[in-house]
Kinemage of the C-alpha trace (Angstrom):
@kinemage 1
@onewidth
@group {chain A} dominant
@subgroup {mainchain}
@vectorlist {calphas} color= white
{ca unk a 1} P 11.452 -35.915 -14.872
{ca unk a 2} L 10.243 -38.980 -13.209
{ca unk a 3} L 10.787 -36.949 -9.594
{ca unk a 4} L 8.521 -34.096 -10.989
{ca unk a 5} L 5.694 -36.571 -12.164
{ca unk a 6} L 5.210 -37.768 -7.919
{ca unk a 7} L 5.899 -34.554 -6.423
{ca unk a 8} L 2.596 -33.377 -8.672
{ca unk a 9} L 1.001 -36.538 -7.862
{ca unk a 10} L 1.422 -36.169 -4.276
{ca unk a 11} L 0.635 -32.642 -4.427
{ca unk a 12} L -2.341 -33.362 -6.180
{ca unk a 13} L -3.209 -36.023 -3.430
{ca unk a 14} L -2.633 -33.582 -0.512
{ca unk a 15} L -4.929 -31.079 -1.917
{ca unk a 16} L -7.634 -34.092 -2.547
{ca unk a 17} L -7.561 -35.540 0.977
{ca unk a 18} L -7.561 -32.105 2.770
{ca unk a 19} L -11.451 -31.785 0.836
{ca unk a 20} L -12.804 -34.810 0.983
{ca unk a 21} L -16.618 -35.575 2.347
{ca unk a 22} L -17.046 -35.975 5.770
{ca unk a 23} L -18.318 -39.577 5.436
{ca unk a 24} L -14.845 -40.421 3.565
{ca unk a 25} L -13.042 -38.906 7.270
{ca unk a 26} L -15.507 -40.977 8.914
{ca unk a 27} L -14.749 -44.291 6.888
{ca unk a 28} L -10.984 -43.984 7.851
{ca unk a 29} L -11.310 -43.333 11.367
{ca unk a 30} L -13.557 -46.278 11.599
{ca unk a 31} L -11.160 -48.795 9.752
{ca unk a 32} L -7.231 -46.751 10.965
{ca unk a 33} L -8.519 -45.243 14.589
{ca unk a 34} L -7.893 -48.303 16.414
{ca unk a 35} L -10.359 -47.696 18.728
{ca unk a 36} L -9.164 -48.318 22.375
{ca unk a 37} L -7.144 -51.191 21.689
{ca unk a 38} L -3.388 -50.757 23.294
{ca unk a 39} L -4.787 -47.930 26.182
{ca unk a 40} L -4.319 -49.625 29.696
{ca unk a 41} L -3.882 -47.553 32.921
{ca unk a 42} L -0.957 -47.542 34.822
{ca unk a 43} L -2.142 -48.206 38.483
{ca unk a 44} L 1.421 -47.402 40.270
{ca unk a 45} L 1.622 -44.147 38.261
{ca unk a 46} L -1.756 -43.026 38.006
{ca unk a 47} L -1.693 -42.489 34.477
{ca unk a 48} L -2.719 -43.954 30.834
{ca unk a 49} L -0.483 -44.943 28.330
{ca unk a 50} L -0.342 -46.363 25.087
{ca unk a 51} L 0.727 -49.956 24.461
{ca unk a 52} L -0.334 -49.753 20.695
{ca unk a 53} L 1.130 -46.395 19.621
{ca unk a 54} L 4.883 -47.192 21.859
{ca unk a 55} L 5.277 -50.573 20.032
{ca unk a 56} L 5.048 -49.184 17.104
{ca unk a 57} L 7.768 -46.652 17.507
{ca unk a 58} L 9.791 -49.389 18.581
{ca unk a 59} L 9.357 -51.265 15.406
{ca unk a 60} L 9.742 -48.258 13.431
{ca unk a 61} L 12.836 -47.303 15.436
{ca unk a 62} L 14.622 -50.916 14.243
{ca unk a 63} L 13.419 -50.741 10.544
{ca unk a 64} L 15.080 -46.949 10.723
{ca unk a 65} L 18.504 -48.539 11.793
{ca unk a 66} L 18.239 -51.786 9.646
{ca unk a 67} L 16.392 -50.441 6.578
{ca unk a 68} L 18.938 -51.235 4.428
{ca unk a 69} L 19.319 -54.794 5.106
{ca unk a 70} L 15.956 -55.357 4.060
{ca unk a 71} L 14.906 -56.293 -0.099
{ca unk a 72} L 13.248 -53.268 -1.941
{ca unk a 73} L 13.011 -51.106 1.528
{ca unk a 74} L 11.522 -48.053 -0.253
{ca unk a 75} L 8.454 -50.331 -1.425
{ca unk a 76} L 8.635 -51.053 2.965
{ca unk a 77} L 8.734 -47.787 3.665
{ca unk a 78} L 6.205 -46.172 1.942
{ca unk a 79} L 3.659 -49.058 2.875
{ca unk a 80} L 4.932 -48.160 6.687
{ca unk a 81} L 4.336 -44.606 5.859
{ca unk a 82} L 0.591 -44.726 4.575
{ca unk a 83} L -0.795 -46.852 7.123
{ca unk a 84} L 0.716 -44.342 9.572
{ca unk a 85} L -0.596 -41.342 7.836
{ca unk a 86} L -4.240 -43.231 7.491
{ca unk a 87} L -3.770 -43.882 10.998
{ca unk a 88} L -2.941 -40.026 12.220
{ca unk a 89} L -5.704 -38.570 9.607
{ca unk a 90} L -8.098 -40.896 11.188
{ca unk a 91} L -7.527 -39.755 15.201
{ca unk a 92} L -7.141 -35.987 13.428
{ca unk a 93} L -10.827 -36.090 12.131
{ca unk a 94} L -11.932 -38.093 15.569
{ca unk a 95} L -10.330 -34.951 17.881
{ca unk a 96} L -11.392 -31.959 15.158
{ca unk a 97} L -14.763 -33.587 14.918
{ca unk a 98} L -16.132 -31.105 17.582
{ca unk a 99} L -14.440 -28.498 16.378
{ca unk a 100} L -16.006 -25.894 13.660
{ca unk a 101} L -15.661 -26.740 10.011
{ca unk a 102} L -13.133 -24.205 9.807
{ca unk a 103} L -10.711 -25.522 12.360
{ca unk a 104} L -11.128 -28.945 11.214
{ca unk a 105} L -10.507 -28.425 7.180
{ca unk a 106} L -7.166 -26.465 8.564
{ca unk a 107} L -5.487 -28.850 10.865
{ca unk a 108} L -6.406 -31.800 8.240
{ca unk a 109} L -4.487 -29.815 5.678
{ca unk a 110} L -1.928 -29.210 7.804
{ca unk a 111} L -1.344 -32.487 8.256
{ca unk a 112} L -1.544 -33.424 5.078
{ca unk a 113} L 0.781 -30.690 3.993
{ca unk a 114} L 3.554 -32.265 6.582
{ca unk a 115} L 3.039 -35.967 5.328
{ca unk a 116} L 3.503 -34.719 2.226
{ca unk a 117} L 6.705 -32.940 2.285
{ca unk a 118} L 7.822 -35.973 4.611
{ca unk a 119} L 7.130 -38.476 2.502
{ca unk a 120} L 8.812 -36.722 -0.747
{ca unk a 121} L 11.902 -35.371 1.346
{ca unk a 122} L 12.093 -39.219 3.256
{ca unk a 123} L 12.266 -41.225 -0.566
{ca unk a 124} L 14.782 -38.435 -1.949
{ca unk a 125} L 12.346 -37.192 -4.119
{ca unk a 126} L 13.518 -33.629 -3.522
{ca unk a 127} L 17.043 -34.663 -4.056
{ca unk a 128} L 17.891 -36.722 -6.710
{ca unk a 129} L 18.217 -39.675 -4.820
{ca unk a 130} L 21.737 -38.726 -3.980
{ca unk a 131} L 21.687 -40.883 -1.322
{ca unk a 132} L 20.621 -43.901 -2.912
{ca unk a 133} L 24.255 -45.035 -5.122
{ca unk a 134} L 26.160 -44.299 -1.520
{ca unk a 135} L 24.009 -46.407 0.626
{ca unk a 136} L 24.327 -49.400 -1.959
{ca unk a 137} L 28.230 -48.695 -1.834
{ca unk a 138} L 28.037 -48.832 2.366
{ca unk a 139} L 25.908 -52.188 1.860
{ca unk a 140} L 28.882 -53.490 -0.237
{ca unk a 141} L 31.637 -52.550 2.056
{ca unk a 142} L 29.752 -53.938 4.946
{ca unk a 143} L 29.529 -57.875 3.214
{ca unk a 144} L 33.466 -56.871 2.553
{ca unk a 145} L 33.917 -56.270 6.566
{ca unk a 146} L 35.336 -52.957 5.748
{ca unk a 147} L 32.885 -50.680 7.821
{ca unk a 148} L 34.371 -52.148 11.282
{ca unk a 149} L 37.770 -50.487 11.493
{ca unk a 150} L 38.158 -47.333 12.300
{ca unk a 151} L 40.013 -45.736 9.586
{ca unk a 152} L 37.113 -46.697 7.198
{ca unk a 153} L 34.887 -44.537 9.467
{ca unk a 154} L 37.201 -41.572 9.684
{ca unk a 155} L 37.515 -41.170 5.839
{ca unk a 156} L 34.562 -42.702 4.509
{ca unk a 157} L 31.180 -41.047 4.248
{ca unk a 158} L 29.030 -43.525 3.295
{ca unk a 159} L 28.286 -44.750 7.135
{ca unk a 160} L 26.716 -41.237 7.046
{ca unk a 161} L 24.457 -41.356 4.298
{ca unk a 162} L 23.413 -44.442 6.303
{ca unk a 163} L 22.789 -42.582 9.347
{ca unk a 164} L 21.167 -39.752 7.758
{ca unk a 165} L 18.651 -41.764 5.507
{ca unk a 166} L 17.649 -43.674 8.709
{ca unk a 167} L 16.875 -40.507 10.418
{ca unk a 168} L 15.053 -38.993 7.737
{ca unk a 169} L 13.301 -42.342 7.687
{ca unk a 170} L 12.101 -42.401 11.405
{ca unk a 171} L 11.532 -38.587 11.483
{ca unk a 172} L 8.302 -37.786 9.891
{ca unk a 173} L 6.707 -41.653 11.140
{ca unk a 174} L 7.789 -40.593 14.680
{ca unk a 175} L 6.088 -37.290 14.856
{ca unk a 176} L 3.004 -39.239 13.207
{ca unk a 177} L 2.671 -42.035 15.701
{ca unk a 178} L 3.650 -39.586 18.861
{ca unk a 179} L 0.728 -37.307 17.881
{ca unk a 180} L -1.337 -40.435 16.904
{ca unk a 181} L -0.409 -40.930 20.723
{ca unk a 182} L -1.560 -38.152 22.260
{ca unk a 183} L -4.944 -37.981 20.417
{ca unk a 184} L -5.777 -41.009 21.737
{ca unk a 185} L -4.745 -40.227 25.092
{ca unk a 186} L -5.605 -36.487 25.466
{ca unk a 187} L -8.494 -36.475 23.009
{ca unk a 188} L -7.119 -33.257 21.376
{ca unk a 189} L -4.769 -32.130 18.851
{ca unk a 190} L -1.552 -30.314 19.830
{ca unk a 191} L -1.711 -26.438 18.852
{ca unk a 192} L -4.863 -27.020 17.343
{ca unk a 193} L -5.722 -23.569 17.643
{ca unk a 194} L -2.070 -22.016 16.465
{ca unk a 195} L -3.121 -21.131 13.124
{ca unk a 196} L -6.964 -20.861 13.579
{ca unk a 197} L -6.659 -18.885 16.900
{ca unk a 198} L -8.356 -15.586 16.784
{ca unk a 199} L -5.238 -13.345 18.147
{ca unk a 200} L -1.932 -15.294 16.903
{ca unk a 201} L -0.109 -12.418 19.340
{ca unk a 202} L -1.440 -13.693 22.781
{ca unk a 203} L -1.480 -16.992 21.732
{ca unk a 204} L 1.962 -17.406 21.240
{ca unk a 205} L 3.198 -15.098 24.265
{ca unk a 206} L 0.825 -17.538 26.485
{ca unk a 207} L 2.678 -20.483 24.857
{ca unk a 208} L 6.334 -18.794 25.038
{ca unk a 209} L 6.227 -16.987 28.443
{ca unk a 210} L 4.197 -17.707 32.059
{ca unk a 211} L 4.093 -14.001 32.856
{ca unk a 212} L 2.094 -13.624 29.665
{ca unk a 213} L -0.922 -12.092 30.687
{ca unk a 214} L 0.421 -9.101 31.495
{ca unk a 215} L 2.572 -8.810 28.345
{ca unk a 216} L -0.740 -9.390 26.533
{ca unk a 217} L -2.686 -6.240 28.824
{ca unk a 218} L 0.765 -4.002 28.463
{ca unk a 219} L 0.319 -4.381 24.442
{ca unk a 220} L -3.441 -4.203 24.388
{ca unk a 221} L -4.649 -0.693 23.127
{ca unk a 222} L -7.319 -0.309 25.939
{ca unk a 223} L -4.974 -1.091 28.782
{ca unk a 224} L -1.830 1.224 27.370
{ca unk a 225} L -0.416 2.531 31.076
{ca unk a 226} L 0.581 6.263 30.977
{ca unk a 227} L 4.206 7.804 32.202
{ca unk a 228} L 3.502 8.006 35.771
{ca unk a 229} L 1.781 4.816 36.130
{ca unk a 230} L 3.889 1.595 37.088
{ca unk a 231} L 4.815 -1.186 35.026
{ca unk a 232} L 3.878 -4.822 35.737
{ca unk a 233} L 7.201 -6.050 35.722
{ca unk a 234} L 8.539 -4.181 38.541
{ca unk a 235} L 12.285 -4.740 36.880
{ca unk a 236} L 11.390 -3.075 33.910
{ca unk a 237} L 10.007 -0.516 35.823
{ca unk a 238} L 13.448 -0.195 37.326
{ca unk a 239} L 15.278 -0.251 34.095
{ca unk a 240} L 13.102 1.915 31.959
{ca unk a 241} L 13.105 4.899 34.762
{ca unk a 242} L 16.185 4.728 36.424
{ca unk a 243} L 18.630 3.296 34.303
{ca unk a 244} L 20.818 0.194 34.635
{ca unk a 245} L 23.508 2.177 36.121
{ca unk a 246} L 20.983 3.843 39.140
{ca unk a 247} L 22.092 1.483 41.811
{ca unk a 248} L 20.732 4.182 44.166
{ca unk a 249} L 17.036 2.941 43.862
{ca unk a 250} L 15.746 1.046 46.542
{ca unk a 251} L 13.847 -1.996 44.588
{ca unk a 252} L 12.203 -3.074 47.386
{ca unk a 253} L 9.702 -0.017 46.531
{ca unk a 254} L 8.548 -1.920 43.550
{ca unk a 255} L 8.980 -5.605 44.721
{ca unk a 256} L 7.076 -6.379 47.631
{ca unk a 257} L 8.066 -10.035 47.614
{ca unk a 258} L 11.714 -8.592 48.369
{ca unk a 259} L 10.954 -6.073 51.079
């Protein structure tokens, strides 16, 4: 019942932070934003990178393997994993802040609709805590020296639950700080415009395909080709009018590149 109470809480919390004034988004970034500090350029490279954001990882990447050497690590973790949603919301309402209302209210949700689920499915909220009892029971057989031969690894589990707790651990904080990154770098949001975009259709061809322009005019209504006219692929043309089996057509009619 307890598991219930915090999913409504943070449900409740998601739904509060996506609304909030725009002087509340402005507080945060102020105080969680971090301004420049951590940005130097990389003369030898030509490029920018950031100090701040990479140590971080690297911190998080150790408490992810060692977690469970470490008193009351939940408490850890979820202090770890609301400075670095404070932090992401903060560079999320920095980028959006140029964008229209509508754009910005829908990636903050979305963000807080990911930290969210992370932070419920990372604490085994949506579980039962299964994996809590097993990870005490590796932490036991470790002090015993049991988890260094190899038969304990071959038929015992718990080195897994280990594993897998530490990834679900680093997972969601990763994706924060990477995109906490790349805001402060790029000064934009990645696929900010993949749910607000006008047409979803050529936006995702132009993302999955580099010939997507003229997959976007072959499925437009105004540029539908008739029978007679050529295709822009010129295999396709080549498939859809002579067949795969008509190895008597000279593709070099089509292809000028290969004539």
């Amino acid at each position: 019942m307890g598991d219930y109470i915090v999913m409504g809480i943070v449900g409740i919390l998601v739904l509060v932070m996506s609304v909030l004034p725009k002087t509340v988004y402005n507080g945060i970034t102020y105080t969680f934003s971090m301004h420049k500090y951590g940005i130097r350029k990389i003369q030898r490279y030509r490029t920018t990178t950031d100090t701040l954001a990479n140590c971080i990882i690297g911190v998080l990447v150790v408490f992810s393997i060692f977690y469970c050497f470490i008193p009351f690590y939940s408490v850890v973790y979820t202090i770890l994993f609301i400075l670095s949603y404070l932090c992401l919301l903060a560079q999320v309402n920095r980028v959006t802040s140029k964008k229209t209302q509508q754009v910005a209210r829908t990636v903050i949700l979305l963000n807080n609709i990911f930290a969210g689920i992370s932070f419920l499915g990372a604490l085994g909220f949506m579980n039962g805590h299964m994996a809590d009892g097993v990870i005490n029971q590796f932490m036991l057989d470790f002090h015993a020296h049991k988890v260094f031969g190899i038969l304990y690894l071959l038929q015992n589990r718990t080195w897994m639950y280990w594993l897998f707790q530490g990834i679900l651990f680093l997972f969601p904080l990763f994706i924060m700080w990477s995109h906490f990154k790349y805001m402060r770098l790029e000064n934009s949001v990645k696929a900010v415009y993949f749910v607000t975009y006008k047409n979803t259709r050529k936006s995702a061809l132009r993302a999955l395909h580099p010939a997507s322009q003229d997959i976007c005019s072959l499925m437009s209504p105004e540029n539908q080709m008739s029978a007679s006219q050529p295709l822009a692929f010129p295999w396709a043309h080549y498939i859809l009018y002579h067949g795969p089996l008509s190895f008597h057509y000279d593709i070099h009619r089509i292809d000028p590149v290969l004539s």
